[in-house]
BALOBA-1460 file (C-alpha; in Angstrom, 3 decimals):
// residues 330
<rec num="1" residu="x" x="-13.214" y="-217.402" z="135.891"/>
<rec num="2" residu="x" x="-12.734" y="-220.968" z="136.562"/>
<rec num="3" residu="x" x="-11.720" y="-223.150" z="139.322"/>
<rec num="4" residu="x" x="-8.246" y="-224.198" z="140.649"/>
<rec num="5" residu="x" x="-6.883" y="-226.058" z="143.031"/>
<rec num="6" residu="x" x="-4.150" y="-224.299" z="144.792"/>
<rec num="7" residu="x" x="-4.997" y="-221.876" z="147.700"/>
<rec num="8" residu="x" x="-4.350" y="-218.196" z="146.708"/>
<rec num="9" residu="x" x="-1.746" y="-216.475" z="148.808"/>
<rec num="10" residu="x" x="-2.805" y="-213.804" z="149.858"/>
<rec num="11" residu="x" x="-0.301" y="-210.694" z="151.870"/>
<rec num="12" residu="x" x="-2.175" y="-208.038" z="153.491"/>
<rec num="13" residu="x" x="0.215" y="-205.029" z="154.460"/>
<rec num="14" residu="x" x="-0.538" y="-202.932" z="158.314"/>
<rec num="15" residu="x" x="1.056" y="-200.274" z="159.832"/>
<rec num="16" residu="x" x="0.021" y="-197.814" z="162.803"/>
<rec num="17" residu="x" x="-3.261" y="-195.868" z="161.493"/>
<rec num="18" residu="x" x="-4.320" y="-198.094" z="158.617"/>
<rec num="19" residu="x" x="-7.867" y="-197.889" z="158.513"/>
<rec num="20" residu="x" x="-9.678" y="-201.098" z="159.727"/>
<rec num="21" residu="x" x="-11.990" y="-201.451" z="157.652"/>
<rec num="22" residu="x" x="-9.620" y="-201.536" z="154.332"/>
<rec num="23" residu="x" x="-8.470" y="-204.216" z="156.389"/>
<rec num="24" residu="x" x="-11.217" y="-206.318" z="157.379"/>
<rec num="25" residu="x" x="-13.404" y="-205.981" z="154.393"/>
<rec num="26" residu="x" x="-11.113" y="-208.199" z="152.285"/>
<rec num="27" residu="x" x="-10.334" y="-209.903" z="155.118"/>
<rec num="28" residu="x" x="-13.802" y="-211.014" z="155.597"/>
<rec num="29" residu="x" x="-14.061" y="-211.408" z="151.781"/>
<rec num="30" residu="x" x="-11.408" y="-214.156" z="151.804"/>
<rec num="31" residu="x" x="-12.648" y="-215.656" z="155.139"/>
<rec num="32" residu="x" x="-16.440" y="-216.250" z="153.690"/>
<rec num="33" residu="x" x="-14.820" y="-217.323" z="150.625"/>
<rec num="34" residu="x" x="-13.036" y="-220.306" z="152.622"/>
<rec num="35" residu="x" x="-15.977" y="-221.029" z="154.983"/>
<rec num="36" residu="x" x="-18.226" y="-221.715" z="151.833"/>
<rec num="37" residu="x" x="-15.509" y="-223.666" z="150.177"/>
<rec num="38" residu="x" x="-15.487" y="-226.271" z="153.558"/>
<rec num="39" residu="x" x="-19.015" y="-226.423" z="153.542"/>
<rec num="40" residu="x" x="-19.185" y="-227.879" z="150.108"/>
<rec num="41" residu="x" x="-15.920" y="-230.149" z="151.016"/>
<rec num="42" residu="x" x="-13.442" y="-228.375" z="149.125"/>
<rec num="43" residu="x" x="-9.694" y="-227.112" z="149.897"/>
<rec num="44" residu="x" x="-9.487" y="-223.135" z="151.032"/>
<rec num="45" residu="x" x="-9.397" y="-220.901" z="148.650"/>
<rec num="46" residu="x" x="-7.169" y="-218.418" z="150.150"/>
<rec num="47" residu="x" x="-4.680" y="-218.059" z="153.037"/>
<rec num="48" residu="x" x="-4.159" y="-214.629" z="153.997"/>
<rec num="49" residu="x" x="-0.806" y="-213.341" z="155.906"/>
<rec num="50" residu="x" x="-0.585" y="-210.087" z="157.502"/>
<rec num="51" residu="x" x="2.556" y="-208.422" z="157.627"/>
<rec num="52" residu="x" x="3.895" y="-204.955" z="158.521"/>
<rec num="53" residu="x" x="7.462" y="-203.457" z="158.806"/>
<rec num="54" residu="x" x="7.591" y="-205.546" z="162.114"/>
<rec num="55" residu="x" x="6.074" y="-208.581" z="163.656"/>
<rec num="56" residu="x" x="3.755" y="-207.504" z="166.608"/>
<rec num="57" residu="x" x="0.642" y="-205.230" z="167.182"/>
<rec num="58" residu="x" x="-0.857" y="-202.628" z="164.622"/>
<rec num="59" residu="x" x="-2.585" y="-199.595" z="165.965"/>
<rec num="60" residu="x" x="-5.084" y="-199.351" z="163.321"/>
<rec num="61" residu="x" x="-6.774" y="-195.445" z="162.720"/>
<rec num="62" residu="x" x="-9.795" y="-196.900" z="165.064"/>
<rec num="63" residu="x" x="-7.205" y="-197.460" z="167.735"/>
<rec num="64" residu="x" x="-8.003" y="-201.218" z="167.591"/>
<rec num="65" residu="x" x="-5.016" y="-203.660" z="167.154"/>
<rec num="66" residu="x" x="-4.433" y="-205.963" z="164.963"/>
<rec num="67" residu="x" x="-1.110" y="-208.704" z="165.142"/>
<rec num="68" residu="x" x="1.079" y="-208.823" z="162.305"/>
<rec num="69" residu="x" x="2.156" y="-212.411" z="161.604"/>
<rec num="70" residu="x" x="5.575" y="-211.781" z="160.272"/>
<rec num="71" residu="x" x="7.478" y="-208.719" z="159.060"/>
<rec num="72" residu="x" x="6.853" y="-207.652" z="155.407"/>
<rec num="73" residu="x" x="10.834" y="-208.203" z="154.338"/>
<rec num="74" residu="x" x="10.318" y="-211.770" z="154.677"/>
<rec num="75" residu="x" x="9.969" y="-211.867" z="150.761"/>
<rec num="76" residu="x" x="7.659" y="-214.188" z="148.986"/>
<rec num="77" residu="x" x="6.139" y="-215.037" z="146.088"/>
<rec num="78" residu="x" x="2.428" y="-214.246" z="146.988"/>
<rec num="79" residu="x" x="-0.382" y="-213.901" z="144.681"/>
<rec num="80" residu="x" x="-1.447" y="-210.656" z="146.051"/>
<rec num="81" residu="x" x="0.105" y="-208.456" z="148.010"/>
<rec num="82" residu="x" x="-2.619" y="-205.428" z="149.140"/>
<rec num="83" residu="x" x="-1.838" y="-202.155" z="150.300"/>
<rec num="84" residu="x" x="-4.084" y="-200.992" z="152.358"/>
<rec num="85" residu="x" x="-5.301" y="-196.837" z="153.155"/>
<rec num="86" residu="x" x="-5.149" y="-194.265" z="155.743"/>
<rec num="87" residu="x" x="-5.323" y="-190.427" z="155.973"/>
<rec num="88" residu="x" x="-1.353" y="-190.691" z="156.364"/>
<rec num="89" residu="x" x="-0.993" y="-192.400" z="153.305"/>
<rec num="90" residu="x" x="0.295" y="-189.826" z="151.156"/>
<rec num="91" residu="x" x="3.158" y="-188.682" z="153.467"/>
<rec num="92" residu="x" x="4.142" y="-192.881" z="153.814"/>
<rec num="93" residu="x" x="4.478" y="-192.674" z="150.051"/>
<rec num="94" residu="x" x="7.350" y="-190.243" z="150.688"/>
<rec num="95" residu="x" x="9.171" y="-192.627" z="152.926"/>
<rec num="96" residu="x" x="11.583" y="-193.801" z="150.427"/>
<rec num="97" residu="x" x="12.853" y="-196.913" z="152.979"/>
<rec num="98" residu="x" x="9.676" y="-198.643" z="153.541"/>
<rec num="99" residu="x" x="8.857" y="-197.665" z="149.993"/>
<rec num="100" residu="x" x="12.120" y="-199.415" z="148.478"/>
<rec num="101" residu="x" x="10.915" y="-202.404" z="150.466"/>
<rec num="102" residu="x" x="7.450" y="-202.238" z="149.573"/>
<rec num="103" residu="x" x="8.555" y="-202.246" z="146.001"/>
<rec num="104" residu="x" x="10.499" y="-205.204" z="146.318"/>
<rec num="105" residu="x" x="7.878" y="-207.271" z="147.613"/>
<rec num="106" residu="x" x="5.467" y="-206.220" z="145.496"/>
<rec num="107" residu="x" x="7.584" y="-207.247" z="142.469"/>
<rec num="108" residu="x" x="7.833" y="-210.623" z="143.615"/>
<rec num="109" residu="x" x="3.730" y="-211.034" z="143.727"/>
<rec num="110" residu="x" x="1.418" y="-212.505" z="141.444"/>
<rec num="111" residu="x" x="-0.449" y="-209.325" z="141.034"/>
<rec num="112" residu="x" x="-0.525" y="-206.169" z="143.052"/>
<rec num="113" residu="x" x="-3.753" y="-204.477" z="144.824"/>
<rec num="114" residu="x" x="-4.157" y="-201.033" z="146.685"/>
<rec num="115" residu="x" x="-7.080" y="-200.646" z="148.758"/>
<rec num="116" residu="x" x="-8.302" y="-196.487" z="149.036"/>
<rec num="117" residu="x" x="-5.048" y="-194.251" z="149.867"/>
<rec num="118" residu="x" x="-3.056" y="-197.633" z="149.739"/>
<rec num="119" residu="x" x="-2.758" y="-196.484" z="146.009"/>
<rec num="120" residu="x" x="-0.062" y="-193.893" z="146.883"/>
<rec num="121" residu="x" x="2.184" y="-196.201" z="148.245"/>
<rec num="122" residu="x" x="1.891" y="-198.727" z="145.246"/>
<rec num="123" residu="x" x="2.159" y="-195.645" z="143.310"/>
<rec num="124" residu="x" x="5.298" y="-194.391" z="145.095"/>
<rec num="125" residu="x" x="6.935" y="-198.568" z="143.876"/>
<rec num="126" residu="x" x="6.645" y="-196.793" z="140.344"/>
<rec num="127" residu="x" x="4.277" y="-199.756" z="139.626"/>
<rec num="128" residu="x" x="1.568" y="-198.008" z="138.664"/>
<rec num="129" residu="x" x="3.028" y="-195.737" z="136.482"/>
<rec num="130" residu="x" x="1.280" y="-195.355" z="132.717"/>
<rec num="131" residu="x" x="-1.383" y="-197.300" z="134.429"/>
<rec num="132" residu="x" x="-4.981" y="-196.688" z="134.982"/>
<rec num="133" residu="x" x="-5.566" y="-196.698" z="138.756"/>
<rec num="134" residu="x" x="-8.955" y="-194.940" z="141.106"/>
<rec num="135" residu="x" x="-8.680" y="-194.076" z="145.050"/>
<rec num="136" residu="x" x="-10.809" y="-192.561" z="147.459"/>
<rec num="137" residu="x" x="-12.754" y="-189.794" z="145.915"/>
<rec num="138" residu="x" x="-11.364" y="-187.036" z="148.363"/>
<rec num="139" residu="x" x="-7.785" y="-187.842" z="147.490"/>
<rec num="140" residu="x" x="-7.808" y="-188.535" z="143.518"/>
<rec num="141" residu="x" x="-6.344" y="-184.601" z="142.750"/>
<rec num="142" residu="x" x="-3.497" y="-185.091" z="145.420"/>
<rec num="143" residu="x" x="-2.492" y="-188.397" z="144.251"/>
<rec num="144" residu="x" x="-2.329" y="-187.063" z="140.203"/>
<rec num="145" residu="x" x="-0.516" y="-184.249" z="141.764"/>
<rec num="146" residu="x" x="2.052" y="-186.505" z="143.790"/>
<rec num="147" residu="x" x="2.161" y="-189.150" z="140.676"/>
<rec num="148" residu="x" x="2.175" y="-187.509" z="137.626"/>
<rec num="149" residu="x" x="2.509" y="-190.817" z="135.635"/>
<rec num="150" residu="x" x="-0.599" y="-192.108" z="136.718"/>
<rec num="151" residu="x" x="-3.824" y="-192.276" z="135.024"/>
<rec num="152" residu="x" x="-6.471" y="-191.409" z="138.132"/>
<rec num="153" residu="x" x="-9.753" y="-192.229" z="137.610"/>
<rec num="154" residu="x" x="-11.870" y="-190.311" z="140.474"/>
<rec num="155" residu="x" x="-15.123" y="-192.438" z="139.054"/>
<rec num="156" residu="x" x="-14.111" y="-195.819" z="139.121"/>
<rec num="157" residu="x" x="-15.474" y="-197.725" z="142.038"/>
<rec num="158" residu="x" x="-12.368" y="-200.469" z="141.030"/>
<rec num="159" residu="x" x="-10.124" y="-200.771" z="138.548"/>
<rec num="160" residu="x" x="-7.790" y="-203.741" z="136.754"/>
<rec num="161" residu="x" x="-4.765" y="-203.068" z="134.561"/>
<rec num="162" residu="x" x="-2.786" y="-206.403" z="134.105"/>
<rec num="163" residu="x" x="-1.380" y="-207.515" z="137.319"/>
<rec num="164" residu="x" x="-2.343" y="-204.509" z="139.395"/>
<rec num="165" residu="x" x="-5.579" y="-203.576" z="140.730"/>
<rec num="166" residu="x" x="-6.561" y="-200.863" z="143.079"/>
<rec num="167" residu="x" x="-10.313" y="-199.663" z="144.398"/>
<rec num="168" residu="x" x="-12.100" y="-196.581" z="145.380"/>
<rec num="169" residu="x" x="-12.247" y="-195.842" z="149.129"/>
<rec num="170" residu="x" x="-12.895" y="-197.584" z="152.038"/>
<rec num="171" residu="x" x="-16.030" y="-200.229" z="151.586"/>
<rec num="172" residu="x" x="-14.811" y="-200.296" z="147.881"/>
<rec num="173" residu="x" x="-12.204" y="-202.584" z="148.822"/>
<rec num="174" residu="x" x="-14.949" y="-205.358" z="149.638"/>
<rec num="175" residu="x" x="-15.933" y="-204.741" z="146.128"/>
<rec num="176" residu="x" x="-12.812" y="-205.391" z="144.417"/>
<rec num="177" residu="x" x="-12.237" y="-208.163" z="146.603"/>
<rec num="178" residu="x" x="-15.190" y="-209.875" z="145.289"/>
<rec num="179" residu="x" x="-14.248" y="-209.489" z="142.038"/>
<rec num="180" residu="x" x="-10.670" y="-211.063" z="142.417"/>
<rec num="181" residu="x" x="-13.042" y="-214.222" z="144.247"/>
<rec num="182" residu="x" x="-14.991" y="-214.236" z="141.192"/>
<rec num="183" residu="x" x="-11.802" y="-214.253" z="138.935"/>
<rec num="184" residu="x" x="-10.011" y="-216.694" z="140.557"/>
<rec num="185" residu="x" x="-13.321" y="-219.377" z="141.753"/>
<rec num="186" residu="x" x="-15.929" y="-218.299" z="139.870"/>
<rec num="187" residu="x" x="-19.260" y="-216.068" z="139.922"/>
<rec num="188" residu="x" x="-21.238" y="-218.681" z="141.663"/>
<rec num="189" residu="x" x="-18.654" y="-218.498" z="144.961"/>
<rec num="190" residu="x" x="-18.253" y="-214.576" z="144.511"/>
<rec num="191" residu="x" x="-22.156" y="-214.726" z="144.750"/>
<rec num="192" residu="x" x="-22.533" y="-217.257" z="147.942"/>
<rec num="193" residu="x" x="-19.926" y="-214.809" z="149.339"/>
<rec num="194" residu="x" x="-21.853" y="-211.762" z="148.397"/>
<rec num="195" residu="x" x="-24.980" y="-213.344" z="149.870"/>
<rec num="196" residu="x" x="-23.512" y="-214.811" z="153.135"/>
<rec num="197" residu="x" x="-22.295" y="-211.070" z="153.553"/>
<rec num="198" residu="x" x="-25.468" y="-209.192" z="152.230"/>
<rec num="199" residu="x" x="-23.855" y="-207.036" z="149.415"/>
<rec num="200" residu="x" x="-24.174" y="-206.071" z="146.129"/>
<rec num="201" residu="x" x="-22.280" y="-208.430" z="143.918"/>
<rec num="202" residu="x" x="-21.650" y="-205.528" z="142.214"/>
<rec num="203" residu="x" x="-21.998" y="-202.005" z="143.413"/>
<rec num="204" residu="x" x="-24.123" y="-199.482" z="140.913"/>
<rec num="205" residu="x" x="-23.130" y="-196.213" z="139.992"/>
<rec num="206" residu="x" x="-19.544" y="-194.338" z="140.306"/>
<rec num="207" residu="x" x="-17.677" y="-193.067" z="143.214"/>
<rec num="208" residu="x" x="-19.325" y="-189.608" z="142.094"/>
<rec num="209" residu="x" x="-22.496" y="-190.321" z="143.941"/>
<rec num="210" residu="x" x="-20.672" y="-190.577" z="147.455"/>
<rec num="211" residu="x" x="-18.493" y="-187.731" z="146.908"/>
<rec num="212" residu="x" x="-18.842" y="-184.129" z="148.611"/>
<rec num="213" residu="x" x="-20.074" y="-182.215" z="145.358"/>
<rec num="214" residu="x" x="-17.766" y="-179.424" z="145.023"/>
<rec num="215" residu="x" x="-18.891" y="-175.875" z="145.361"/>
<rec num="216" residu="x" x="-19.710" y="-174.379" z="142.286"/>
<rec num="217" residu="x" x="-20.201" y="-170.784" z="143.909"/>
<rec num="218" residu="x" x="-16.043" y="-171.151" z="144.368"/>
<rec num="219" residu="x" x="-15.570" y="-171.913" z="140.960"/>
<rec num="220" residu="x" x="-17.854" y="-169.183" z="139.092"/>
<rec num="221" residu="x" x="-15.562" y="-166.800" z="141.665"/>
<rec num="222" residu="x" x="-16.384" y="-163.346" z="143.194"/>
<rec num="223" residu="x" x="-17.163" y="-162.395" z="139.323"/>
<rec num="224" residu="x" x="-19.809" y="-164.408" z="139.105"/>
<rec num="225" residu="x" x="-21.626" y="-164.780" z="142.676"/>
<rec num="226" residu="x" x="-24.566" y="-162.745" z="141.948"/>
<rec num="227" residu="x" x="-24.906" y="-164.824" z="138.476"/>
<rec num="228" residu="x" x="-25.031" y="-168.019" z="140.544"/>
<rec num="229" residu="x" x="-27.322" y="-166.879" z="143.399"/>
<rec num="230" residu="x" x="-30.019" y="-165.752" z="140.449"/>
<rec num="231" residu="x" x="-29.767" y="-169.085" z="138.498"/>
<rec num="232" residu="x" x="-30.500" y="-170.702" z="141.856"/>
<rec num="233" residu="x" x="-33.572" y="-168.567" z="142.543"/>
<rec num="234" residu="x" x="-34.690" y="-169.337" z="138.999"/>
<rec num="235" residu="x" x="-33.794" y="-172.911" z="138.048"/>
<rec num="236" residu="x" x="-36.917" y="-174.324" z="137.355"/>
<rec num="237" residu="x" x="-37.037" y="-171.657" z="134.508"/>
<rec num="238" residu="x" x="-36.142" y="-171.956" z="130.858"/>
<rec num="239" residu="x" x="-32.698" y="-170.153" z="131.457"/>
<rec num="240" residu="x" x="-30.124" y="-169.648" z="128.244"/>
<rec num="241" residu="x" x="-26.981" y="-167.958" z="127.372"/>
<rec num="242" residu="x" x="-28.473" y="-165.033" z="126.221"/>
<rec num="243" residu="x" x="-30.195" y="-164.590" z="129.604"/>
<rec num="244" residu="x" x="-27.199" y="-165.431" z="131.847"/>
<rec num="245" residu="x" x="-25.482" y="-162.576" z="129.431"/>
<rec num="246" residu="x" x="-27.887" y="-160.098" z="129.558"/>
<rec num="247" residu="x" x="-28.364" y="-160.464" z="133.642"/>
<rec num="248" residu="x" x="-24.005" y="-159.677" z="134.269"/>
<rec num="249" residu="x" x="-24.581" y="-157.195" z="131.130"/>
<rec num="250" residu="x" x="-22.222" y="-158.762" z="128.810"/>
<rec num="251" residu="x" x="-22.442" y="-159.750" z="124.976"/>
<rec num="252" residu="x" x="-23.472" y="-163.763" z="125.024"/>
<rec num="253" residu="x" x="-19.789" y="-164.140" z="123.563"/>
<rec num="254" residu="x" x="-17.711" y="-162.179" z="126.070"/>
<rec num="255" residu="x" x="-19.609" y="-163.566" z="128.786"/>
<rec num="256" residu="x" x="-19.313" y="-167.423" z="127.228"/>
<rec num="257" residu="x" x="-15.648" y="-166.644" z="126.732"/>
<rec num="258" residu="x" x="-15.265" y="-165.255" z="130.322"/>
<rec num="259" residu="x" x="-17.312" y="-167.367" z="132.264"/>
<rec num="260" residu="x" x="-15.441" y="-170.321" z="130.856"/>
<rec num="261" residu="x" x="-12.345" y="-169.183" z="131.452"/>
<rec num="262" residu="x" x="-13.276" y="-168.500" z="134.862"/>
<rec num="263" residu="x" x="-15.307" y="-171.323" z="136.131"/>
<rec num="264" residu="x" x="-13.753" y="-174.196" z="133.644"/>
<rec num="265" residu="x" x="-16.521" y="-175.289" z="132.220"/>
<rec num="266" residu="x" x="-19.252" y="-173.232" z="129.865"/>
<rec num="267" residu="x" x="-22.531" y="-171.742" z="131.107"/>
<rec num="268" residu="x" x="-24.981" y="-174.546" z="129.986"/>
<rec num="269" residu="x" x="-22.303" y="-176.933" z="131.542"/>
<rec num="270" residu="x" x="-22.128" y="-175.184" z="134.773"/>
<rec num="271" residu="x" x="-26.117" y="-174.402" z="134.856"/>
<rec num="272" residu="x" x="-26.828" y="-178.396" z="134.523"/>
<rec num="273" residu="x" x="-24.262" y="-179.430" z="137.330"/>
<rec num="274" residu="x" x="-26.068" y="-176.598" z="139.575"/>
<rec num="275" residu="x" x="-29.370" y="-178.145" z="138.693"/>
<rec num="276" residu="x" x="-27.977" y="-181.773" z="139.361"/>
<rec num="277" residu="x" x="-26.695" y="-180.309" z="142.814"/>
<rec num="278" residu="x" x="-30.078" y="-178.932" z="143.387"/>
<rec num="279" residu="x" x="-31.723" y="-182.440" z="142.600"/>
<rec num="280" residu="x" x="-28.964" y="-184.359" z="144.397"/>
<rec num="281" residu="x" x="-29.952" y="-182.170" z="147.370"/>
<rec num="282" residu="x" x="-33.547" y="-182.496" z="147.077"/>
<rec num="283" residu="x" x="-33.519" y="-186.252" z="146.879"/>
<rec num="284" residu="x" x="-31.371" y="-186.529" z="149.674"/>
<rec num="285" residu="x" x="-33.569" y="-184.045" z="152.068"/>
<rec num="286" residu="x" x="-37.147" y="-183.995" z="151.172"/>
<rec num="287" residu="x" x="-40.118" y="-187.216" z="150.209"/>
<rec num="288" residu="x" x="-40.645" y="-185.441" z="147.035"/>
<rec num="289" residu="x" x="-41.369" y="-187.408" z="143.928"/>
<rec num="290" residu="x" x="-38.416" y="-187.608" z="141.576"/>
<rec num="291" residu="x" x="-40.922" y="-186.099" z="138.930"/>
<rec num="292" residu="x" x="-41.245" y="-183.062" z="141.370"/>
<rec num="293" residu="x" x="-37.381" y="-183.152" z="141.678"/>
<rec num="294" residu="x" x="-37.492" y="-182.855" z="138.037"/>
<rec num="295" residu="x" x="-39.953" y="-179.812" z="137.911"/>
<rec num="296" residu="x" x="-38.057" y="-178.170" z="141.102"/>
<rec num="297" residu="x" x="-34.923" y="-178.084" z="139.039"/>
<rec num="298" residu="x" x="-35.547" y="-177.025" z="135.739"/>
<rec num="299" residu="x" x="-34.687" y="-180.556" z="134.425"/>
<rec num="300" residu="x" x="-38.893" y="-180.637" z="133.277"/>
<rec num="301" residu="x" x="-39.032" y="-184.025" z="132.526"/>
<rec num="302" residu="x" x="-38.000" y="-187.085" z="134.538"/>
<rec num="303" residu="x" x="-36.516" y="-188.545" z="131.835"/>
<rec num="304" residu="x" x="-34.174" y="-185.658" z="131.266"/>
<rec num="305" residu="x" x="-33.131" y="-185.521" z="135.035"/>
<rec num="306" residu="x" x="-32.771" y="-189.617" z="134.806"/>
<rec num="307" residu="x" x="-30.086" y="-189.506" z="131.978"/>
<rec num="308" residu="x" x="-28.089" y="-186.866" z="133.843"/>
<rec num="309" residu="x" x="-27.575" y="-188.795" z="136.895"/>
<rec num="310" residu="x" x="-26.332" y="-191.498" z="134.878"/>
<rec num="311" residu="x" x="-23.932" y="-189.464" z="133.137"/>
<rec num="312" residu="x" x="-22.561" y="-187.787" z="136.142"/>
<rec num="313" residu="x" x="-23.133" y="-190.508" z="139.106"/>
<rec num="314" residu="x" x="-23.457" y="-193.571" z="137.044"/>
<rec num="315" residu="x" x="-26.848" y="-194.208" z="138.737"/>
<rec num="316" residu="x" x="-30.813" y="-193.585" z="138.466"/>
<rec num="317" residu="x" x="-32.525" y="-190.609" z="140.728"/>
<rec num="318" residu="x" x="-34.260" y="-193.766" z="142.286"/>
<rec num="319" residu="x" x="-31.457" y="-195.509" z="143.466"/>
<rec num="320" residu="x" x="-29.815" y="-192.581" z="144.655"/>
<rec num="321" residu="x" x="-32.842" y="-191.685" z="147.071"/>
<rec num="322" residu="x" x="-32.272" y="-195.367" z="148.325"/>
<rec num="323" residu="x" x="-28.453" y="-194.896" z="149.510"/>
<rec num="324" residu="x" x="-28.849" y="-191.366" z="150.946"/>
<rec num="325" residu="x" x="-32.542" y="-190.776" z="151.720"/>
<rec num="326" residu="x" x="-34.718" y="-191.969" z="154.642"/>
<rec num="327" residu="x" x="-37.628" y="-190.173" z="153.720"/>
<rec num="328" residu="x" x="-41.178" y="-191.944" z="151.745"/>
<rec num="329" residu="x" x="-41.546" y="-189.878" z="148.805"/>
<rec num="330" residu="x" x="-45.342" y="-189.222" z="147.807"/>
């Protein structure tokens, strides 16, 4: 972190369905980031191009437009060059024209930056392989599929590795983008900017606690569907192996060794996420305390259910009942 005096070049990429706000969100970023800078007499601290495979209007995925100031194979030596998302992402990553070009302007930047799906065309430049990299939560198995090389992290709300950085989905791009402010001015301009724009400076918790949980009653299978529906009519019990066993009238071993193998994770594994999904669920939909919660879910104590959402979400029950629930609790 410290202060410089040349304005940071900045190359934001468009093309027809890009989704705005992957666009603006940095773009507002940056634009604060300069507004503050003139009010306290200093130089800009960035100057942002946009650019797309031609000059001329964008169709972004709200239908809005947006004018590209120059095509992107006008090379230069930017200091970022961000690729920004859309649901067609993954099939422009297969486009090996615009990708060859993409690739060579990304080579010449400073440092490299994908913004939600953007990360499957900067995967596609081959720039990201052996590298740690996160995307939007809903497309992290398609894009380890597609890129085989690359180290997804589904959890990571951003992530740096060298001169490449990519973020989680959508909003997550105003994140990372006030992290690269704070790298390259300083925390106390990454805070004004956080400020002017009401946001976290930094963002608690994991993608995890925005995702779609996914259904365990798909991955205990047709085996296993009565087991689930009775651990979800007796959660707030003291349940164990040796119970789950006895109820599908198995041996505990057998039925360890074939529920695993099954559902890909062990009983007491898959028991604790159905509790947390229970909790997450209850927190989200009723004003009861997070103590009840607790109770409700088999967790018993608070403390217990508070140390599992920060192992699986990254935040407290608390906090998540203040992003997803409207409801006073009592």
């Amino acid at each position: 972190m410290h202060e410089v005096d040349s304005v940071k070049q900045v190359e934001i990429f468009l093309y027809d369905q890009v989704v705005g706000l992957d666009v603006m969100g940095p773009l507002e970023v940056f634009t604060s980031a300069n507004h503050i800078r003139r009010l306290q007499g200093k130089a800009p601290a960035y100057q942002v191009t946009l650019s797309a495979e031609e000059a001329g209007l964008v169709t972004l995925s709200s239908g809005v437009q947006l004018k590209a100031d120059s095509p992107v194979v006008q090379f230069a030596d930017n200091d970022y060059f961000m690729l920004m998302g859309s649901f067609i992402a993954p099939d422009l990553a297969l486009n090996t024209e615009l990708i060859e070009t993409l690739s060579t302007k990304a080579t010449l930047a400073q440092c490299q930056v994908s913004i939600c799906t953007g990360a499957f065309l900067l995967a596609a430049t081959g720039l990201l392989d052996g590298k740690a990299c996160t995307t939007h939560w809903y497309y992290s198995e398609r894009l380890a599929e597609m890129f085989p090389k690359v180290k997804v992290d589904s959890e990571a709300i951003y992530i740096q590795q060298g001169s490449v950085y990519s973020s989680a989905g959508v909003s997550a791009g105003i994140d990372l983008s006030l992290a690269l402010v704070e790298q390259d001015y300083g925390v106390e301009l990454a805070m004004d900017v956080a400020r002017s724009l009401v946001l976290y400076m930094r963002r608690p918790g994991s993608q995890s606690q925005f995702s779609t949980p996914v259904s365990l009653r798909q991955k205990a299978g047709s085996r296993f569907n009565h087991l689930h529906d009775w651990l979800l009519d007796n959660l707030c019990g003291s349940l164990s192996v040796e119970q789950m066993a006895e109820y599908c009238r198995m041996s505990p071993r057998n039925f360890a060794r074939r529920f695993t193998q099954t559902a890909g994770v062990t009983p007491a594994k898959y028991l604790e996420q159905l509790r947390l999904l229970q909790a997450r669920s209850l927190l989200e939909s009723t004003p009861l305390s997070v103590e009840a919660v607790a109770w409700d879910t088999g967790f018993g104590r608070e403390e217990r259910l508070r140390r599992v959402f920060l192992k699986n979400l990254g935040v407290t029950p608390g906090i998540y009942r203040q992003h997803f629930n409207t409801k006073p609790s009592l």
